[in-house]
VOGU-3710 file (C-alpha; in Angstrom, 3 decimals, decimal comma):
1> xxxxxxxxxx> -75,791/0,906/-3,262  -76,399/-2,832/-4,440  -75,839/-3,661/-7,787  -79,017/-4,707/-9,612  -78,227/-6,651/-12,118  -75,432/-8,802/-12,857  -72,378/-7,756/-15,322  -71,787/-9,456/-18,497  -68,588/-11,195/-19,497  -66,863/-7,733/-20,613
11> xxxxxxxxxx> -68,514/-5,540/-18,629  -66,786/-7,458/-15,415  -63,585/-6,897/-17,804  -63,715/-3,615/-17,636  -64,485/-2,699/-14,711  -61,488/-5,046/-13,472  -59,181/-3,217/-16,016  -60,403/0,488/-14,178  -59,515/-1,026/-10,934  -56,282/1,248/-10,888
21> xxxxxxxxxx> -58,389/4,150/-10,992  -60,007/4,188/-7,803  -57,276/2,039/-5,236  -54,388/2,522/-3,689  -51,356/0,079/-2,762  -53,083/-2,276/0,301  -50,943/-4,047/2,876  -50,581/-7,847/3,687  -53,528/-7,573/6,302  -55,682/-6,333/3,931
31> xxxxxxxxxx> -55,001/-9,304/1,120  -55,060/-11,628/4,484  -58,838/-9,804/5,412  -59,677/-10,145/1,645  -58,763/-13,854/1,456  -60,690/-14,478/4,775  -64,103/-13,122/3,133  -63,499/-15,103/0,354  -63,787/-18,243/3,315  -59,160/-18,567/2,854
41> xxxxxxxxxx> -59,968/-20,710/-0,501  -55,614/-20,775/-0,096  -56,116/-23,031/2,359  -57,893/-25,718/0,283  -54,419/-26,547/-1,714  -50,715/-26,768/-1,378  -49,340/-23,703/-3,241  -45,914/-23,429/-4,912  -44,532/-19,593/-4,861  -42,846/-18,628/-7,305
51> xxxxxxxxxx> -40,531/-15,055/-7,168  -37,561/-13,709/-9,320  -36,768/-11,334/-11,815  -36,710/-13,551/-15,292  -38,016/-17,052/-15,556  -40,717/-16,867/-13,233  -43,133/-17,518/-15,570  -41,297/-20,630/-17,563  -40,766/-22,392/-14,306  -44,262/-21,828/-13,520
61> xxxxxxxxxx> -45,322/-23,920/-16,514  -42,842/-25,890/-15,991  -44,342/-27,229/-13,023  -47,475/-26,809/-13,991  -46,366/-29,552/-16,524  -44,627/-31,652/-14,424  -47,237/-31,978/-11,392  -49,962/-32,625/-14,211  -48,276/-35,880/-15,369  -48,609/-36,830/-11,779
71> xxxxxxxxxx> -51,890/-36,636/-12,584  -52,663/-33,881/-10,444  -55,416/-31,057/-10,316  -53,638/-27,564/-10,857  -54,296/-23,895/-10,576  -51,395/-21,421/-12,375  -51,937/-18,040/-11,467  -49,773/-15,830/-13,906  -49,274/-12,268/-15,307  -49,237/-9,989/-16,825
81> xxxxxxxxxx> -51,817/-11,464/-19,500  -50,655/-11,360/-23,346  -54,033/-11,506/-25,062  -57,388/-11,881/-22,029  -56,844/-11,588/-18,899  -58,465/-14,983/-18,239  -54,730/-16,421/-19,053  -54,141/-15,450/-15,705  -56,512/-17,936/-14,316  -55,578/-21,891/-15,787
91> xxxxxxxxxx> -56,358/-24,668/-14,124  -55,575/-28,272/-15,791  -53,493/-26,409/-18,375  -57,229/-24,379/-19,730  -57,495/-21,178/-19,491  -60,350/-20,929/-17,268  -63,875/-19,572/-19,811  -65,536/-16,816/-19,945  -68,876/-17,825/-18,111  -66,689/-19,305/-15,591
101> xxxxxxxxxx> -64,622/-16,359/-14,801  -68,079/-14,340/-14,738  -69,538/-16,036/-11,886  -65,894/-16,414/-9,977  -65,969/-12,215/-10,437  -69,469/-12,368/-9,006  -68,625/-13,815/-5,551  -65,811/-12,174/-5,563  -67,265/-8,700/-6,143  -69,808/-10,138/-3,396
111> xxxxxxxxxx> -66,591/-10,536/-1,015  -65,586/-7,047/-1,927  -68,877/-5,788/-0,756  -68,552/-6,933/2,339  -65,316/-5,606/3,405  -66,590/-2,485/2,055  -69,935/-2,564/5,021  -66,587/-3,796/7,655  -65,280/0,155/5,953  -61,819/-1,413/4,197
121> xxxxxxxxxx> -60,887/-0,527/0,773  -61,311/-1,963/-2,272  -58,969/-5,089/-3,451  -56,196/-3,414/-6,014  -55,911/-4,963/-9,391  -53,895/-7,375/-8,509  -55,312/-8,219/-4,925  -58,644/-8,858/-6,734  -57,479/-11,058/-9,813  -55,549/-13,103/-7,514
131> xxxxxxxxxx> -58,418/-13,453/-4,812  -60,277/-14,412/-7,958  -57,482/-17,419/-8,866  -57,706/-18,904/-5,570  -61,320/-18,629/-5,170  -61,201/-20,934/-8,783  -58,660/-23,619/-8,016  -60,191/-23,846/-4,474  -64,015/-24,662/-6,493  -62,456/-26,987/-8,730
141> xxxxxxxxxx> -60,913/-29,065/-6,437  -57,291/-28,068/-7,225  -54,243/-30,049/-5,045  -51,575/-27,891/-6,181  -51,478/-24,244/-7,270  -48,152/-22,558/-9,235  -48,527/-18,765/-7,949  -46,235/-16,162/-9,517  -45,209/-12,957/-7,476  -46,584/-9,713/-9,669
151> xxxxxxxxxx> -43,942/-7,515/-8,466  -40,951/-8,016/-5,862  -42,041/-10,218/-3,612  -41,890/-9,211/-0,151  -45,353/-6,485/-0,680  -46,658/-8,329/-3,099  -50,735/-9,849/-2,664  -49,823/-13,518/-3,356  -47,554/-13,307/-0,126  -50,320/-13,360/2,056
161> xxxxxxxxxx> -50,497/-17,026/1,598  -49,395/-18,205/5,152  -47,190/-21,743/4,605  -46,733/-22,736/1,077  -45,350/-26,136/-0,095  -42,313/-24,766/-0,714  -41,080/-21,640/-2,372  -38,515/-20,635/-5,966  -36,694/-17,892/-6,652  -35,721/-17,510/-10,493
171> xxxxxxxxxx> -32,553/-15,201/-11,548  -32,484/-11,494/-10,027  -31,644/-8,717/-12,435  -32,581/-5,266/-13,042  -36,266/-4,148/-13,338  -38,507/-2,346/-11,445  -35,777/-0,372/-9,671  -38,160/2,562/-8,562  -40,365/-0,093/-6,731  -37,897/-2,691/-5,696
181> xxxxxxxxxx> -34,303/-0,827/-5,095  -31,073/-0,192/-7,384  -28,935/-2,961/-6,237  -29,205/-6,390/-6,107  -28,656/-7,059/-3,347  -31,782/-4,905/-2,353  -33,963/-6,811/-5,016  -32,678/-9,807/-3,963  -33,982/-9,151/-0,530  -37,258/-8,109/-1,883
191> xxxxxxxxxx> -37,676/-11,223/-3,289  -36,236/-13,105/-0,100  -39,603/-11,632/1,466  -41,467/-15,340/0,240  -39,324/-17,024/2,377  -41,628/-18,288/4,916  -40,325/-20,654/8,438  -39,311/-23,878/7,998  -40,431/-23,728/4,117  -37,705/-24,897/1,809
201> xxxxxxxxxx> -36,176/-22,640/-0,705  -35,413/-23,020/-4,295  -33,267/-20,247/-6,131  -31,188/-19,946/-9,350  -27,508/-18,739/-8,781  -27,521/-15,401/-9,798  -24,281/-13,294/-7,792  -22,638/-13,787/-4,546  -24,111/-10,579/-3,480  -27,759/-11,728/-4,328
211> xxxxxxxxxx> -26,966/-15,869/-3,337  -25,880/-14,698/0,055  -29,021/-12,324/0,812  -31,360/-15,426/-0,154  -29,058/-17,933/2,025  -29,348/-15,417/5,193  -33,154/-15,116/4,916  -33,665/-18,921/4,964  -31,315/-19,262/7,268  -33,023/-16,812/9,550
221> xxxxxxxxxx> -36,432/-18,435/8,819  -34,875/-22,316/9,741  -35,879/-23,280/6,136  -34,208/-25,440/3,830  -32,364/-23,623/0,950  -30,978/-25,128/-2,360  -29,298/-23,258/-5,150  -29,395/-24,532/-8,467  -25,968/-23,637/-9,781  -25,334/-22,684/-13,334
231> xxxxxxxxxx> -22,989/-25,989/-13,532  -25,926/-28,048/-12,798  -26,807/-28,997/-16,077  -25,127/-28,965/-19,872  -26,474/-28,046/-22,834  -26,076/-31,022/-25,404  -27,710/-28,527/-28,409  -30,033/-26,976/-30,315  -32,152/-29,073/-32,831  -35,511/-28,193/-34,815
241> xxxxxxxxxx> -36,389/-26,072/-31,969  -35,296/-27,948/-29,224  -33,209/-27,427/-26,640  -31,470/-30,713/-25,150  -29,682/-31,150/-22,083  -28,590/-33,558/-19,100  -28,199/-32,821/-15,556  -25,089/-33,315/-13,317  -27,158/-34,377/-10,408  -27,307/-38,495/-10,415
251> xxxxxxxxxx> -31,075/-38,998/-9,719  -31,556/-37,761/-13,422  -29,162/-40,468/-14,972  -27,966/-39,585/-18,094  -30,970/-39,330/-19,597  -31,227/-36,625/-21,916  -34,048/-33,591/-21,529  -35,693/-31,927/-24,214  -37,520/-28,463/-23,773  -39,738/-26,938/-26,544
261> xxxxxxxxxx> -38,016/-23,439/-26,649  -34,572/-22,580/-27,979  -34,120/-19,962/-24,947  -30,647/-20,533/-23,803  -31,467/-19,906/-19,873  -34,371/-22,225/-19,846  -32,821/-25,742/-18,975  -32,061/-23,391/-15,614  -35,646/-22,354/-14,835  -36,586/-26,003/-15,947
271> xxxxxxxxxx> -33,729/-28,135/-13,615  -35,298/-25,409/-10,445  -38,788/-26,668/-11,456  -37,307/-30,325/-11,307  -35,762/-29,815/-8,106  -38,902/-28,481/-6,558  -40,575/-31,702/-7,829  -38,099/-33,623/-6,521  -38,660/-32,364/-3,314  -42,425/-32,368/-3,553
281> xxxxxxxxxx> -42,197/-36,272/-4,782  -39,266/-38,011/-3,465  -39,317/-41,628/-4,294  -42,756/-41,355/-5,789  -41,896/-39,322/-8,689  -42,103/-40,245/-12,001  -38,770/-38,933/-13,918  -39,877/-40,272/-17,043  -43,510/-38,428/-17,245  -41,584/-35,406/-15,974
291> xxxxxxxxxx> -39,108/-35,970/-19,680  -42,250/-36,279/-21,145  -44,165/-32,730/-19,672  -41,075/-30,719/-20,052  -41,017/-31,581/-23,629  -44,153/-30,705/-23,995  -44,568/-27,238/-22,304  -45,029/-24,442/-24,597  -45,129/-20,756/-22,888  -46,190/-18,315/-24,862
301> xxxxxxxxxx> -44,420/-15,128/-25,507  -40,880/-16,997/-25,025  -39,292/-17,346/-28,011  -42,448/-18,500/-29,379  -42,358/-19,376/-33,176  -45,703/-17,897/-34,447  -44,957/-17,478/-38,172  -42,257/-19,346/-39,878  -38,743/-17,855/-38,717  -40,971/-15,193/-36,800
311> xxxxxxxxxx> -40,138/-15,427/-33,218  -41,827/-12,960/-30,118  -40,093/-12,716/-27,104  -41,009/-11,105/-24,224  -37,503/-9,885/-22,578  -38,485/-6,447/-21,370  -35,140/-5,630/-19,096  -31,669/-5,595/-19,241  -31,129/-9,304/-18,246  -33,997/-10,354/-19,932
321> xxxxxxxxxx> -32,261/-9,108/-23,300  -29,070/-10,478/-22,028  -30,398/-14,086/-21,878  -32,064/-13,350/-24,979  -28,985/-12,110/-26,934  -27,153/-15,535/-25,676  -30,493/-17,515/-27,542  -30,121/-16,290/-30,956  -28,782/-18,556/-33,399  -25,974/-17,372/-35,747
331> xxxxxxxxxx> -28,127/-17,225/-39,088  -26,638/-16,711/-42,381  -29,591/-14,794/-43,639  -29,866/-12,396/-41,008  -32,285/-10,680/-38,670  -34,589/-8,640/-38,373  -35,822/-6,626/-35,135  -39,361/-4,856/-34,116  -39,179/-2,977/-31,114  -41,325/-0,991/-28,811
341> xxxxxxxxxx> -40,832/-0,919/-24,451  -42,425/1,016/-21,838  -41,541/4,017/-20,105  -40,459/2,556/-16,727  -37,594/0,657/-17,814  -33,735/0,891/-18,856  -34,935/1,091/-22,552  -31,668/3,152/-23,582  -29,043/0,214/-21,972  -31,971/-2,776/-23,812
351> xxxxxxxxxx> -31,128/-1,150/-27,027  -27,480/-0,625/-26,442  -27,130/-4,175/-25,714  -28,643/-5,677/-28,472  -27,750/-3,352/-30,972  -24,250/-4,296/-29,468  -24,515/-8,018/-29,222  -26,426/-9,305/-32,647  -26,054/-8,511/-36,057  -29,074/-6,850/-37,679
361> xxxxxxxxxx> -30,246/-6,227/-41,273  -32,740/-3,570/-40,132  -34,644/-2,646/-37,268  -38,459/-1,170/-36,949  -39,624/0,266/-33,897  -43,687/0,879/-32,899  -45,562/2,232/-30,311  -47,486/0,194/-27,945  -50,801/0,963/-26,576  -51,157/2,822/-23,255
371> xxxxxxxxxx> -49,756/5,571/-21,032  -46,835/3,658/-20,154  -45,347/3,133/-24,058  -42,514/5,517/-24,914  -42,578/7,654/-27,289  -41,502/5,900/-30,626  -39,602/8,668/-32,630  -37,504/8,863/-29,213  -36,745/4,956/-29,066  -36,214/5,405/-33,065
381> xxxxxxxxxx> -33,164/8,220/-32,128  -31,650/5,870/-29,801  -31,330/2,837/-31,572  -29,857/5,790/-34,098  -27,242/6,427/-32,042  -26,690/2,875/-30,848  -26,256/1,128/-34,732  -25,407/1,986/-38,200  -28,389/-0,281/-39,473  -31,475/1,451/-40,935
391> xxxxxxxxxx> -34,158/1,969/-38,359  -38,028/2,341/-39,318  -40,205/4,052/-36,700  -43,535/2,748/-38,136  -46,263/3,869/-35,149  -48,702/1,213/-35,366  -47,952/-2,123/-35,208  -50,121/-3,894/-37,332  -48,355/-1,628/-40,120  -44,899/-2,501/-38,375
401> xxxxxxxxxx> -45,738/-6,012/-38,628  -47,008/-5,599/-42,012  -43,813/-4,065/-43,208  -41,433/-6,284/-41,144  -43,378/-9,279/-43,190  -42,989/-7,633/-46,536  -38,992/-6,991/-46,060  -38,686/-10,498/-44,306  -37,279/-12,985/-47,345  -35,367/-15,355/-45,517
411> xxxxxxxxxx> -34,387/-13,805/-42,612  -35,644/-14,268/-38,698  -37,685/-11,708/-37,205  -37,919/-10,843/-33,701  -40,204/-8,755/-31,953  -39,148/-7,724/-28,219  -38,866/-5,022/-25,959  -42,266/-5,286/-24,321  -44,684/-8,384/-23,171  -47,179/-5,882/-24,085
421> xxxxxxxxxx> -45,495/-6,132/-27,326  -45,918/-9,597/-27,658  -49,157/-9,614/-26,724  -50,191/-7,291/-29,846  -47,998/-8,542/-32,254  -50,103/-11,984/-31,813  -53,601/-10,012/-31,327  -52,509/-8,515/-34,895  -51,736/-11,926/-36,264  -54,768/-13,478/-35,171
431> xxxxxxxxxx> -56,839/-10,391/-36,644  -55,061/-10,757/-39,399  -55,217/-14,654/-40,337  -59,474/-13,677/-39,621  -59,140/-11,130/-42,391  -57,154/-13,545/-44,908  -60,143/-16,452/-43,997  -62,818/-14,199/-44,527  -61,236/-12,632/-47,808  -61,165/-16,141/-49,209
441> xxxxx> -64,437/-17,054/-47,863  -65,963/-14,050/-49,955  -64,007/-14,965/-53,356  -65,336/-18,324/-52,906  -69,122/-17,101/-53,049
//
């Protein structure tokens, strides 16, 4: 049946958001047939594809960054969203707007349409979002598009594009083991799956068990491979929330890089982004612009100051709270944790591990929105049994928040164990500056 009229801005929302209802897992062919009725708007740009446990998303704004102070037109297709789902879609560092998105969802659902008459099934969640991205950057003109894998790799939709520019790999670590295997060596070869022939390959050192799986695929595929060893660069410190560092490699100099994070792993996923525009730009790069981006970039959800001394972080797996553990600063005042994580990951070994590696005044733990939260009493017991610190379970999280902010003083707060997490914590912020502006807007009449 033809739709009659068209959706408004949150109405296509929604029915995006139900997509998981009604579709199943599709294979490459399908994303491939999808693309095609969408006229392969892939083909209009060079695309950089970007795989890997933790990082992924820092060294896609990284390059986002750096290729914009070439001055050149890019698409960054990310996920998951923190706040609306149109930060999956930016192109020239904006989030693309609502009445834009609207009429991208219109052709696309137009596309859909189609290859339902030709009888295939319907674009999953993913599929469609990402046909969406593509079918954006290819309208505006875009010459280079950052695409980030949504799971694994190997299955995932944004591997349908045929030959990229060249392709990264960030760290491997535990997540997703029921999708992706329990070894790394078996995610690592999930990931390996972007390797495409003759496309060079960009990875972060990770293990000699994963390293080796990434250097056999490229070697099998006659592309170019480069790892980015953990020696590659030296951290010179930590100042007013900056991280500085050089690099060991010569065609840096000894200049000294600045990044706008104090995440202890991120001069890594910022030197792989470097590499990769290295590559990309040869002689014709400009170094000093690049200095200039890097400094600049701000990802949200990444140790991301959004009070004063109240940091959100989005390290939702084992490694991820590893590299997080290695960020915090030694404060004589303390910290302070809020906690929440989903039901499909290693929540017991997160809590273990931080309870184990930072010293805490207190922690709170909440309950996130949505099927997949766990159960907060149950991630309150465990953190029981993992510190002698008082733990709060405190359900919702604007009350969490609220109490966290009450007990706060002088210490830091962090609130991790979710990107979902995140996400709320700075929906409840927002809401709540609104409330504070209003409030004063009413005493003043």
């Amino acid at each position: 049946e033809g739709r009659k009229r068209k959706m408004t801005y949150s109405e296509a929302v929604d029915y995006i958001l139900d997509i998981p209802k009604f579709t199943k897992k599709n294979d490459a062919a399908h994303t491939k047939a999808f693309l095609k009725t969408l006229g392969d708007p892939q083909r209009k740009m060079r695309i950089i594809h970007v795989a890997g446990t933790n990082g992924k998303g820092s060294v896609c704004a990284y390059l986002d960054g750096m290729l914009r102070s070439e001055q050149k037109r890019t698409g960054l297709f990310t996920s998951p969203h923190l706040v609306k789902i149109n930060e999956r879609i930016v192109i020239d560092g904006q989030m693309i707007s609502d009445e834009r998105f609207l009429e991208v969802f219109e052709e696309t659902m137009q596309a859909v349409d189609k290859m339902k008459e030709a009888g295939l099934s319907h674009p999953t969640f993913f599929e469609f979002l990402f046909g969406m991205a593509v079918l954006a950057f290819a309208e505006s003109g875009v010459e280079y598009a950052v695409l980030e894998t949504g799971l694994g790799g190997r299955l995932d939709a944004t591997n349908a594009v045929e030959s990229p520019a060249a392709s990264v790999i960030t760290s491997i670590g535990f997540d997703h083991e029921q999708y992706l295997g329990d070894t790394l060596e078996k995610i690592a070869s999930e990931k390996a799956g972007i390797i495409k022939p003759h496309v060079p390959v960009y990875y972060a050192q990770t293990t000699g068990e994963s390293d080796s799986v990434i250097e056999k695929e490229a070697k099998k595929r006659g592309s170019f491979c480069k790892k980015i060893g953990k020696d590659a660069y030296e951290i010179l410190g930590i100042e007013d929330k900056h991280i500085a560092f050089s690099c060991t490699n010569a065609y840096y100099g000894t200049t000294t890089w600045k990044l706008n994070n104090i995440g202890s792993y991120q001069p890594g996923n910022a030197l792989l982004a470097m590499e990769v525009m290295q590559y990309l730009f040869r002689e014709k790069g400009h170094v000093d612009r690049w200095r200039e981006a890097l400094a600049q970039v701000k990802w949200q959800g990444r140790m991301e100051e959004i009070l004063p001394s109240v940091y959100v972080d989005g390290a939702h797996n084992v490694s991820a709270i590893d590299a997080f553990v290695k960020s915090v600063p030694e404060t004589a005042e303390g910290n302070i944790f809020l906690f929440s994580a989903v039901k499909d990951k290693e929540y017991e070994e997160m809590i273990a591990h931080l309870c184990d590696s930072v010293p805490a005044e207190f922690y709170v733990v909440t309950l996130i929105d949505g099927e997949r939260a766990t159960d907060a009493e149950l991630l309150g017991k465990l953190f029981e049994k993992y510190t002698d610190r008082p733990v709060v379970v405190i359900e919702s999280v604007q009350k969490a928040l609220e109490y966290v902010l009450e007990h706060q003083k002088k210490r830091t707060v962090y609130c991790l164990g979710s990107l979902y997490l995140t996400g709320m914590v700075k929906e409840t912020i927002e809401r709540m500056r609104k409330e504070k502006a209003d409030e004063s807007r009413r005493r003043k009449n």
